[in-house]
C-alpha positions as CSV (number, residue, x, y, z in Angstrom):
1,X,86.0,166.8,123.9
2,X,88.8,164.5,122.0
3,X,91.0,164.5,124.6
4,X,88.2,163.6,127.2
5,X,87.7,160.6,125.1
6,X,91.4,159.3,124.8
7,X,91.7,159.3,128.0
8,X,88.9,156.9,128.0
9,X,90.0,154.8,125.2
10,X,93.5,154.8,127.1
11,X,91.9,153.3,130.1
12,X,90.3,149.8,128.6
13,X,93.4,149.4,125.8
14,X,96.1,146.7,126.8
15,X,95.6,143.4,128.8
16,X,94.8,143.1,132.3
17,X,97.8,140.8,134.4
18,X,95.0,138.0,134.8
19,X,93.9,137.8,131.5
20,X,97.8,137.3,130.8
21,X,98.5,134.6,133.4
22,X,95.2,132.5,131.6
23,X,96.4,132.9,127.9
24,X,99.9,131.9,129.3
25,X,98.8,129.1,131.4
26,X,96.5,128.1,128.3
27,X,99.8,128.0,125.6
28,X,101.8,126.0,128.4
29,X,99.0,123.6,128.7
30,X,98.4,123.4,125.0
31,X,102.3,123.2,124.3
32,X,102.3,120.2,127.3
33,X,100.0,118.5,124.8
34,X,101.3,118.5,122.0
35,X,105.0,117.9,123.2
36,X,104.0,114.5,125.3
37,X,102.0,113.5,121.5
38,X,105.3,114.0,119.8
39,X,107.2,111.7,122.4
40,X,104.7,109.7,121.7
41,X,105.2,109.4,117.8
42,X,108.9,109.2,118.2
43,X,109.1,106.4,121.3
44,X,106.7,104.5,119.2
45,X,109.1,104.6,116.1
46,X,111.6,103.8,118.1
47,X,110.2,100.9,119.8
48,X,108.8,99.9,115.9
49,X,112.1,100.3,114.3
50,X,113.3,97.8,117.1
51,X,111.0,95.0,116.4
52,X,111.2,95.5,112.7
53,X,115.5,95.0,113.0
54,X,114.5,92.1,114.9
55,X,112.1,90.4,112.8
56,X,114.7,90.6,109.2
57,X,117.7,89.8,111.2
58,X,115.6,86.6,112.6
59,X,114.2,85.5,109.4
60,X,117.0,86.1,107.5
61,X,119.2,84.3,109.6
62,X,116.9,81.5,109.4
63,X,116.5,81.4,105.5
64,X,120.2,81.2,105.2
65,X,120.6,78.4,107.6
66,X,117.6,76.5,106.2
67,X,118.4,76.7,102.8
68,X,121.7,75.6,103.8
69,X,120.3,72.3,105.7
70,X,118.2,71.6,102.7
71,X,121.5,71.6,100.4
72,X,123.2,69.5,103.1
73,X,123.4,65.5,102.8
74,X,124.5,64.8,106.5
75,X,125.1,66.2,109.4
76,X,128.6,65.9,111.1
77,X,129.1,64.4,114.2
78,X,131.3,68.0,115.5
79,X,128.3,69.7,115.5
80,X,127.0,70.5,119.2
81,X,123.4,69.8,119.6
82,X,121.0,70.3,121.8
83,X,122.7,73.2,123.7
84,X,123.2,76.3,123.6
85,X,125.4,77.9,121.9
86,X,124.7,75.1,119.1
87,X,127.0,75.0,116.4
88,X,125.9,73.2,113.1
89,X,128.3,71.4,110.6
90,X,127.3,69.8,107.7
91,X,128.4,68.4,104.8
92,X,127.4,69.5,101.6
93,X,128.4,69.9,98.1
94,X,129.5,73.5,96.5
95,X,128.3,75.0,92.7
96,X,131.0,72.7,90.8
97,X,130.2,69.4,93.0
98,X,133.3,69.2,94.7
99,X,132.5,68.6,98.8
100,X,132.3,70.9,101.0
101,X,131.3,71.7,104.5
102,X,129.4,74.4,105.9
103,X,129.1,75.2,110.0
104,X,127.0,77.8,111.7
105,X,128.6,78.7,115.0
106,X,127.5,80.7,117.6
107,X,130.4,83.4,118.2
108,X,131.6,86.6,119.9
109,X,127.5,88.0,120.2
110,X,126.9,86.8,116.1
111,X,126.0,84.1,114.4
112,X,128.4,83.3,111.8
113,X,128.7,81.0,109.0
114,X,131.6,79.4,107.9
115,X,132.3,77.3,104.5
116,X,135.1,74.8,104.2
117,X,136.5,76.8,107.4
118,X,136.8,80.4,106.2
119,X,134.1,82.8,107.5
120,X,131.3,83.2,104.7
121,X,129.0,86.1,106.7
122,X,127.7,87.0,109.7
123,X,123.6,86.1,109.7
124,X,122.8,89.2,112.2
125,X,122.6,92.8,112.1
126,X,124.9,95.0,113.9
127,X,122.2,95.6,116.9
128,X,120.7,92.5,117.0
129,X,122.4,90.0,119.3
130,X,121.7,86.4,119.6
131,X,121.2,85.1,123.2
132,X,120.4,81.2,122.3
133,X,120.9,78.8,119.7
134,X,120.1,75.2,119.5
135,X,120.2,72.7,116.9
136,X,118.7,69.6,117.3
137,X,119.3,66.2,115.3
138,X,115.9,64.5,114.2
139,X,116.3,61.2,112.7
140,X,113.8,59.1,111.1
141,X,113.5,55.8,109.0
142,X,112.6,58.2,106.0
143,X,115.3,60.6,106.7
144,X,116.8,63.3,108.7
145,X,116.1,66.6,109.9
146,X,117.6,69.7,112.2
147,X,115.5,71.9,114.6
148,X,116.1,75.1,115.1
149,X,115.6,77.2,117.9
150,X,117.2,81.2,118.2
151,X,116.7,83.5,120.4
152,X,117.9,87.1,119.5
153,X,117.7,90.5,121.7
154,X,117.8,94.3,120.8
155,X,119.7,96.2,123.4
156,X,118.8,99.6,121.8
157,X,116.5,102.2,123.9
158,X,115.7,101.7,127.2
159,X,113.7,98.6,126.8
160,X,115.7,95.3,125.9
161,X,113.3,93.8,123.4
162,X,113.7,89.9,122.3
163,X,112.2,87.5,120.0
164,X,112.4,83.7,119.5
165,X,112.9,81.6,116.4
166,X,111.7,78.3,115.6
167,X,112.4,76.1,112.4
168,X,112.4,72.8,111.8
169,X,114.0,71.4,107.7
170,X,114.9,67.9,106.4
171,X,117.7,67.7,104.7
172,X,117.2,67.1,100.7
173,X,120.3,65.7,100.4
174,X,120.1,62.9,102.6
175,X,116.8,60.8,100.5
């Protein structure tokens, strides 16, 4: 009697072959999932990381140059406005008083700054590249004023992201 009955218990142990090809084909569709949701995450880092780089290299750029212009009291006539690649000279003065003269130029893919001639910084990060810059002169009765427009790109990834910069400071020096 106990072997009759191991021979049945023998017969229904194990899996059949279909019931492995549905728990297979299951774990592949499952594993499908959740790989495509983690390409997801990481494209959308990615693409986040991108326009976050963009946005601080943009504003800070921008902060340096305008509190530059705000220190300023004129701005030189060897400037290039109105075109791009603008390049900005202006005179100001320096911590001690003594003149001085500060130039934004648009450069070998960076925006650099120069004072009295010798390079100061570069305004962008390493990835970020700047595809325009304009100044533009305003001048009123009350005073004067420079307009900025920069355009900067992200060649990281496979998607070429760019943003565009506007500003627009009188200069404190020059009432």
């Amino acid at each position: 009697m106990y072997l009759i009955n191991m021979k049945y218990s023998n017969k229904n142990s194990g899996f059949s072959i279909i019931e492995v090809i549905v728990y297979v084909s299951i774990f592949a569709l499952l594993s499908g999932v959740v790989i495509n949701s983690f390409s997801v995450v990481v494209g959308s880092f990615s693409e986040t990381k991108t326009n976050r780089d963009l946005q601080e290299s943009g504003s800070s750029s921008m902060e340096r140059m305008a509190r530059e212009i705000r220190q300023a009291s004129a701005v030189n006539v060897a400037s290039v406005l109105g075109t791009s690649p603008g390049t900005l000279e202006l005179a100001t003065t320096d911590s001690v008083g003594a003149a001085a003269v500060v130039k934004f130029v648009f450069e070998s893919n960076a925006i650099n700054m120069y004072k009295n001639g010798v390079l100061s910084a570069n305004l962008l990060g390493s990835s970020i590249i700047p595809t325009s810059l304009i100044f533009r002169k305003i001048t009123t009765a009350t005073g004067t004023a420079v307009k900025i427009e920069m355009i900067l790109q992200d060649n990281r990834g496979k998607a070429h992201k760019t943003l565009k910069f506007y500003d627009t400071i009188i200069l404190r020096g020059d009432y």
